[in-house]
Every structure is written in structure tokens, then in C-alpha cells.
TORKOLLUM-477516 format. One record per residue (C-alpha): x, y, z; residue in one letter. Coordinates in steps of 0.25 Angstrom, whole numbers, plus 5000, padded with zeros to 4 digits. Example, Ala and Ser with C-alpha at 12.3 -4.5 7.8 and 13.67 -1.06 7.14 Angstrom:
<rs>
504949825031A
505549965029S
</rs>
This chain:
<rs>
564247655271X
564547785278X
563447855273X
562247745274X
562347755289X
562047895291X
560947895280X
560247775286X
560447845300X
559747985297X
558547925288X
558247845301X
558547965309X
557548055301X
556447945302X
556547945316X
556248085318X
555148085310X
554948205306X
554948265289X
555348115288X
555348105273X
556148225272X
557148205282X
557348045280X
558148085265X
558748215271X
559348135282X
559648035273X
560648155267X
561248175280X
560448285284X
559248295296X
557948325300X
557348285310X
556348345323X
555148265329X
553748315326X
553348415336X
552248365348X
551148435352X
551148445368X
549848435374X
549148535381X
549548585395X
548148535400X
548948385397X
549948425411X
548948325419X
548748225407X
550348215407X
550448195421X
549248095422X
548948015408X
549848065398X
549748195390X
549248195375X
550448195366X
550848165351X
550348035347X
550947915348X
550547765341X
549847685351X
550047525351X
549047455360X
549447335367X
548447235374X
549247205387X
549947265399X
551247315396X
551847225403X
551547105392X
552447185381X
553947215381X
554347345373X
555647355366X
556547475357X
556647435342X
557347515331X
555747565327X
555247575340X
554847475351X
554347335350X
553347295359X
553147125363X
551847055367X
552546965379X
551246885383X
550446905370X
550246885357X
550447025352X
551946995348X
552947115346X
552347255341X
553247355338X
552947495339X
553647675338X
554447725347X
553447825350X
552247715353X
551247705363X
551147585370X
549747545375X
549647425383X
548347405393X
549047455405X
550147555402X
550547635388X
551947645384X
552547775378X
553747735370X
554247875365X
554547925379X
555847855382X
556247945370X
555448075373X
555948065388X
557548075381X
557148215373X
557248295388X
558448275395X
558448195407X
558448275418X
557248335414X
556648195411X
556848165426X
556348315431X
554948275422X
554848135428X
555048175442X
554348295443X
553148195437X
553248125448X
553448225458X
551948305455X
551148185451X
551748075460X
551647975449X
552747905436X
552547995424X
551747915413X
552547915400X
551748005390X
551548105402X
553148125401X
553148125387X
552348255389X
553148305399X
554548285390X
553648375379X
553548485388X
554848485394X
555548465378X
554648585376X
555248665387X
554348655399X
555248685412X
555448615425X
554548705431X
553548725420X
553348555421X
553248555436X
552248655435X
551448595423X
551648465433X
551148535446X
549748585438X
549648445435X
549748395449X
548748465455X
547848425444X
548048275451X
548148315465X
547548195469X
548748115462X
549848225464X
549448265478X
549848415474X
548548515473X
548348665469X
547948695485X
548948625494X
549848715500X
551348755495X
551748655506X
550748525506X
551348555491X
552648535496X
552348425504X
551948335491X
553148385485X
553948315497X
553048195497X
552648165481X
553948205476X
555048175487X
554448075496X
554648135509X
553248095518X
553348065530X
554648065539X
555248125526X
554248225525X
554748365523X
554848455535X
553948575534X
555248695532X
555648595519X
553948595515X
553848755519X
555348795511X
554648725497X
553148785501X
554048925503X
554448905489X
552848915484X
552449005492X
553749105486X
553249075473X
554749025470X
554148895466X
553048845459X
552348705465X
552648645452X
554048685452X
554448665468X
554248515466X
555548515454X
556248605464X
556048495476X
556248395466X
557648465463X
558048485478X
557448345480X
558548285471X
559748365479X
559648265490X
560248165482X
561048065490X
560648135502X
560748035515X
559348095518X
558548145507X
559248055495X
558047975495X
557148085489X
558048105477X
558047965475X
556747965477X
556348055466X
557447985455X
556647845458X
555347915453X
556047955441X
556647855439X
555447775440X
554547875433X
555647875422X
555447725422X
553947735419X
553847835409X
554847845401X
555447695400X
554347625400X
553547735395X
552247715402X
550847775402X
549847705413X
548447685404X
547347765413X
547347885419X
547147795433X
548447715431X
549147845426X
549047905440X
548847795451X
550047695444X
550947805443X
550747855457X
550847725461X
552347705455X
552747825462X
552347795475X
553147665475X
554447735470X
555447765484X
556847815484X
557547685485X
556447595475X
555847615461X
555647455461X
554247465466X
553647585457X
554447505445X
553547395449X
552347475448X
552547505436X
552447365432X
553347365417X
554047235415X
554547275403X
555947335410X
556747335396X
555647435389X
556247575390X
555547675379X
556847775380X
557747635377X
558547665363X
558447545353X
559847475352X
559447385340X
560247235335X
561047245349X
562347345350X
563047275337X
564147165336X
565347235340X
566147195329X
566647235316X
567047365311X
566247465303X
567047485292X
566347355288X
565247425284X
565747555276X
565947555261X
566647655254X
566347595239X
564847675242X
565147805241X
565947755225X
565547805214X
564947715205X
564147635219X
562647645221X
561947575233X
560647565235X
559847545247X
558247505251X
557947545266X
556747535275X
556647595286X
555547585297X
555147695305X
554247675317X
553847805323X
553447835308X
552647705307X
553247685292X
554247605284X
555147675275X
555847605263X
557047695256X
557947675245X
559347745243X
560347735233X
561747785233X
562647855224X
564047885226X
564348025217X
565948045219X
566648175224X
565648295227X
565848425232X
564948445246X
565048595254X
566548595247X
566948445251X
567348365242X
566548225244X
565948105238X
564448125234X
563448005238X
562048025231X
560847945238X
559447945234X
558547875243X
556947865239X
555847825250X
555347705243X
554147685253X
553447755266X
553547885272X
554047975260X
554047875249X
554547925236X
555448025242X
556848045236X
558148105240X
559448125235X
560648135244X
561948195240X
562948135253X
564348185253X
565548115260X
566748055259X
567247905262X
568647875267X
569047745272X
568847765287X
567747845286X
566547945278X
566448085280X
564948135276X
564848275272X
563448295271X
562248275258X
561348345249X
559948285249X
559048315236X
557448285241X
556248265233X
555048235241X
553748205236X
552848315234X
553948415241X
555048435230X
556448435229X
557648495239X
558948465246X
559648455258X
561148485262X
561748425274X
563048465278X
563948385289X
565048455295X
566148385299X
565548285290X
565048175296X
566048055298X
565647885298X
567047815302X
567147665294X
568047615303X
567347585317X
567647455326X
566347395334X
565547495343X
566447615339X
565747755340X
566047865332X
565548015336X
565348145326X
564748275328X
564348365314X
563348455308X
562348435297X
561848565291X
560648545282X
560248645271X
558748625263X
558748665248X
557348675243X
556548605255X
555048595253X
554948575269X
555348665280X
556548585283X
557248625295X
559148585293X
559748635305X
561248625305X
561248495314X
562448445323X
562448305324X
563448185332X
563348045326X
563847925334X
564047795325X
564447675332X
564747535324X
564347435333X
564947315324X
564547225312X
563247135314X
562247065304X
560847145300X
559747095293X
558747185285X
557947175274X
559147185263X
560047075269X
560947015281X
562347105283X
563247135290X
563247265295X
563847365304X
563047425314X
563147565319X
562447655329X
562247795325X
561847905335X
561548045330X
561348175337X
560848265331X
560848405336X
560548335349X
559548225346X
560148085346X
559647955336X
560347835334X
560247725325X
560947585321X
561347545307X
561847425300X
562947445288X
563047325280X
564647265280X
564247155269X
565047175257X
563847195247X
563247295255X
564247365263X
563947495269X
562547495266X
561547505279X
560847375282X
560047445293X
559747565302X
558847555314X
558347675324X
557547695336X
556447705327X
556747655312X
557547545307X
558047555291X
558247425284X
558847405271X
557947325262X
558847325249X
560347355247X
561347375233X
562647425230X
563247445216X
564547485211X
565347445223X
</rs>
């Protein structure tokens, strides 16, 4: 039915983000949202060189331990998480968060920076990677750029970065080459050999060395920001029939760093391998091959990319039509449905069992509309929040082509917290078309606003403007702990005030169970319905 795909899809949402998820799991259940990740704690400045070297200290992250190399495992997106596979040994296939850390005896794998690089935009991405590589001559490791993407989320400039970058630098100079006493030339003159290549017969000549030395001596530029400004002229020369080499040049090494740290989402294990591994990579990298430094790098696992998004059960058959899947004798008076869901969230290490029961409660009044009143109450039966009750008031109307939600009333009782509600409003309302043929999209943008009545927690309900893309992607058979059906499934994407998450769900078709929800899954949850009913149809 119209309304159990969007309930399933926000109480998924809300477990992802983790955050007040008791509360927010029944509120969004109602249509309404919270949401916001925990806040991190930077390390100190003093962690400039461990970031550049070893890694900084960051939030803690489950470590799984694995005997071999990484080479002996393949690693794989699943709807909870990733899955990782013994390939020579006994040890089977272990599956672990989205936000693990991988420890293998050579190399340690951070699988939440595919996902943390995509929270800065990509230009900057490519500004960190290259200026990375530009001052230490060396592939970032993965947990240093997961640092660095903190900083820069946290608004650190371009200049403050290559500054912050420099300090470290001369920290290695044996490594970097670059030391507090050179002079504003010899400076420039690593700029040109590190950064850009050009030794030997490419070798600067001494007006270019003294015109960038000129621009230190002013004061116009500090050391740490000249080499983003020569990065910048650098990449003017593109396609240049003399000096297109040292733009290309400069994309290989991030492309190759981008490779490194943030698809494969490598960490060498000792400080040794961390600094002479990496300079080696670089070294091998020209302007016209990557091959060599790939090889260096030695992954054989090419499929592994920890930024991939999970694409569960294939695209979908490519048949059928929705309208299937809908039923309109749900929302009857007289009708109760009931339904038993688990749902297993990964990042929270816990299963969650929920029941829900609906009741239709004719023509209501909601903000002046004249619609039909659905009453759910849902109860956490076991896990995180057991005992804790909601009752939702959703208002909408069904036509034969389509349902138009106008928003809910939720009643909360929480243990130990008492009693309030929350009102969420749609405007326009939000629309679920019944009619849709196979891999057909459908696009709405509305608002929510959210009030609190009584709330024994500082909750935050900013109006919220949200776009939701639902595409059926045909009829197909789904297997979970309540029975075989057939069942449509959809693909939902949601932004919301500019934060994108998707999901799929399975509807059932079969007659006894029409319009229920078979099954939802997430990047990090998947919801399974363990026992279905319907009377009064």
C-alpha cells in the first residue's frame, strides 16, 4: 500500500543516521524527521604530522583482525555493510559495518572513507589529494585524508591546509626535501622538481625559479600557499604541445592517490611502510603511465571500492506494473493489518524486532483538509528501545491512480520520559502514483514542517524541504521470514535539505497480502518482515 513504503523507508532512514534513535525511528515512522550524525572530535593540531605520516587519531571505529595479506580476502557492499571472503583459507566470509577497520598483516582498510570523501565536494577532494602529494611526495594513506576531509568540512581554507601541510613538511625534510633554511629559491626549485617534474633538460630556467622566489621575498605568498598557486598555473597548460605533460602529470598522481586512499581505502601497518611504500608509488607514476605505481601498490582485489553504493537482488525484472502491488481496501473502515518486522542495523551492532498495527478511522479533518484518518500503533518488541510505543495519526487520501499524503500526528510514550506529540505537515502533499510501467521514475519536491507538543528532549524540527525519486523496477519473487511473494520492487532516493539516501523495497502482489511490505533494504539495514495479517478486507 501507498503508505507502507514510505513508513518502512524513513524508520530505515532514521536507523542509519543513528542518532536519538529511539525517538526519531516512531517520529519518522509518522512522516516526520530527525536526523544529524554525532559530532567528531578533531585531534589536536600537534596530529599535522601524524596525519601526513601514520594516520591521526580519530573517532573510534570497530577493528576486525584478519590473519593474512590482503590480498588472500575479497571485500564486497552488502545492504549492512560489507562482506569480507577467506579466498585461500578456512576463515570463510565475515561480515562486517560500513564504518570497519580492516586489519590484515600487511595493510589496514578503512571502509568509511569512500563515504566521508563524498561529504566535500570534488574539487576540493582533488585540491587535498594533490597538494598531499605535492609537499610529502608520497599517496595519501586513507585515515590521513579522513582527517584532512574533517578539517576542510570544518572550514579550513586552501591556504590554511597548505600551510598546516608545509609546517609538516619541514618536520620530514629528509622525506619531503623541503627544510625551514633553504632559501626562497632552492624552495622553488623543489616546487618544480617534487610537484611538477621538471629536472634535468626540463628544469626551470632561473627568470621562472627567481619570478616565484620574488613572490616570498614580497610577502605576497606564503611557502605554503605558493605551491597551490603553481599547482593552479601548472594546470593552465593543459593540452599545451610543450608543457601538457605536467598537468597530466599532476591528474595521474591523483588519480592514483585517489585510487589508493580512498577506493581501496588503504593504511600501510608501520610507520616504515607508511613513508618509504608510498614515496615509492609516487616515483613510479609519469605523465603518460599509472600502471607501474598501480602495481606497486599490489591490490588484486580491483572490484573493492569503499565509496561503491550497494545495488542489492540486481536492477529488478523489468516487468510488470505497479499498480499490482497497491490496495485500496487498506485504508476501509472496518480493515486492521498487522505487521511483525525486524530490522538489522549494522553500524548499531543490534537487531530490532517491531510490531505495527493499522487502523483505518474514516473522514478526518487535518490543517482544514478533509481526508481519511489511518491510526498505527507500532511497539519495539525487542532491542534498542524495547517497550517503546507510538501512536500515529496519518492523513491522506486514495484515488484510483494515486495517494495524496497530507501529513500525521504522532502520540509518544517513551519509558522513563513521558508522553508528547509531533505534527508533521507536507506541503504540496506528497504524491505515490499506482500506475507505473517497469523502470519508470517519478520526481516530487515538498516541505515537511514539524511541531513538538510536550517533548521531554531538546528536539530540534526544522521546516525541511525534501525531493523523493521512486522508481518501480518491475515484479520479482522475495523470500523473508514470512513467506515467498511476489512483489514489486521500488527504489526510493530522498534528499533531504541536501543530503541524499536511498533504499530498495519489496511490496507484496499476492492476493492474501497485497500492498504490505515484504522487505526493505539500505546501505546499512535490511527490514524483514517476520509475520503478516490482514482482516476485514
Amino acid at each position: 500500500m501507498f503508505l507502507h513504503i514510505e513508513k518502512g523507508f524513513n524508520m530505515n532512514k532514521v536507523l542509519q543516521l543513528r542518532r536519538n534513535a529511539i525517538i526519531c525511528s516512531l517520529i519518522a515512522a509518522a512522516l516526520a524527521a530527525c536526523g544529524g550524525e554525532p559530532t567528531q572530535q578533531t585531534p589536536p593540531p600537534k596530529a599535522i604530522g601524524l596525519g601526513v605520516f601514520s594516520g591521526p587519531p580519530g573517532a573510534p571505529a570497530d577493528t576486525v583482525t584478519f590473519t593474512g595479506t590482503r590480498n588472500n580476502y575479497s571485500i564486497t557492499r552488502t545492504a549492512t555493510g560489507f562482506s569480507v571472503k577467506d579466498n585461500v583459507g578456512a576463515g570463510g566470509t565475515v561480515n562486517v559495518a560500513a564504518t570497519a577497520l580492516l586489519k590484515f598483516s600487511d595493510v589496514t582498510v578503512n571502509l568509511a572513507i569512500g563515504e566521508k570523501a563524498k561529504t566535500i565536494t570534488a574539487a576540493n577532494l582533488k585540491t587535498l589529494i594533490e597538494l598531499y602529494i605535492a609537499f610529502f611526495n608520497r599517496v595519501p594513506d586513507a585515515d590521513g585524508m579522513a582527517y584532512w576531509i574533517d578539517q576542510i568540512k570544518n572550514g579550513m581554507t586552501v591556504d590554511a591546509l597548505s600551510n598546516s601541510f608545509y609546517a609538516a613538511a619541514i618536520e620530514y625534510s629528509s622525506v619531503t626535501g623541503y627544510s625551514s633554511s633553504m632559501s626562497n629559491a632552492d624552495f622553488v626549485r623543489i616546487i618544480y622538481k617534487n610537484v611538477l617534474g621538471r629536472t634535468g633538460t626540463t628544469a626551470p630556467p632561473d627568470a621562472d625559479v627567481n619570478y616565484w622566489a620574488a613572490q616570498l621575498t614580497s610577502g605576497a605568498s606564503t611557502k605554503g600557499n605558493l605551491v597551490a598557486t603553481m599547482l593552479n598555473s601548472a594546470h593552465t597548460f593543459t593540452g599545451d604541445p610543450t608543457w601538457g605533460w605536467v598537468p597530466q602529470l599532476l591528474d595521474n598522481k591523483v588519480s592514483v592517490g585517489t585510487f589508493f586512499a580512498i577506493e581501496q581505502g588503504l593504511n600501510y601497518n608501520t610507520p616504515q611502510d607508511s613513508i618509504e611504500k608510498t614515496v615509492a608509488i609516487v616515483s613510479k607514476i609519469t605523465a603518460t603511465n599509472i600502471a607501474a605505481a598501480k602495481t606497486a601498490i599490489n591490490i588484486l582485489d580491483l572490484t573493492f571500492n569503499s565509496g561503491a553504493s550497494y545495488t542489492p537482488s540486481g536492477t529488478g525484472s523489468g516487468t510488470g506494473s505497479s499498480k499490482d502491488c497497491y490496495n485500496k481496501n487498506l485504508i476501509k473502515l472496518g480493515v486492521t493489518y498487522n505487521t511483525e518486522m525486524s530490522s538489522s542495523v549494522t553500524t548499531l551492532g543490534q537487531t530490532t524486532n517491531y510490531a505495527v498495527t493499522y487502523r483505518p478511522n474514516g473522514s478526518a479533518s487535518f490543517n482544514g483538509i478533509n481526508a481519511q484518518e489511518l491510526l498505527t500503533d507500532t511497539v519495539i518488541l525487542t532491542g534498542l528501545g524495547a517497550g517503546t510505543t507510538a501512536q500515529i495519526k496519518s492523513y491522506l487520501n486514495v484515488y484510483d491512480d494515486e495517494s495524496l499524503v497530507y501529513g500525521s500526528r504522532v502520540a509518544m510514550s517513551v519509558q522513563g520520559a513521558g508522553n508528547y506529540t509531533v505534527v508533521a505537515t507536507m506541503t504540496p502533499p506528497k504524491r505515490t502514483p499506482f500506475t507505473m510501467s517497469a523502470n519508470e521514475s517519478y520526481t516530487q519536491t515538498y516541505t515537511i514542517q514539524q511541531n513538538a507538543v510536550g517533548s521531554p528532549f531538546p528536539l530540534t524540527l526544522p521546516d525541511q524541504t525534501v525531493t523523493d525519486k521512486l522508481t518501480f523496477l518491475g515484479i520479482e519473487s522475495v523470500t523473508v521470514p514470512a513467506g515467498t511473494f511476489s512483489a514489486c520492487k521500488f527504489k526510493f532516493e530522498t534528499n533531504t535539505d541536501g543530503a541524499t539516501v536511498s533504499n530498495y523495497t519489496w511490496q507484496i502482489a499476492d492476493a492474501s497480502y497485497r500492498g504490505l511490505t515484504a522487505k526493505i533494504e539500505a546501505q546499512d539495514v535490511i527490514t524483514v518482515a517476520t509475520k503478516l495479517s490482514i482482516q476485514g478486507q
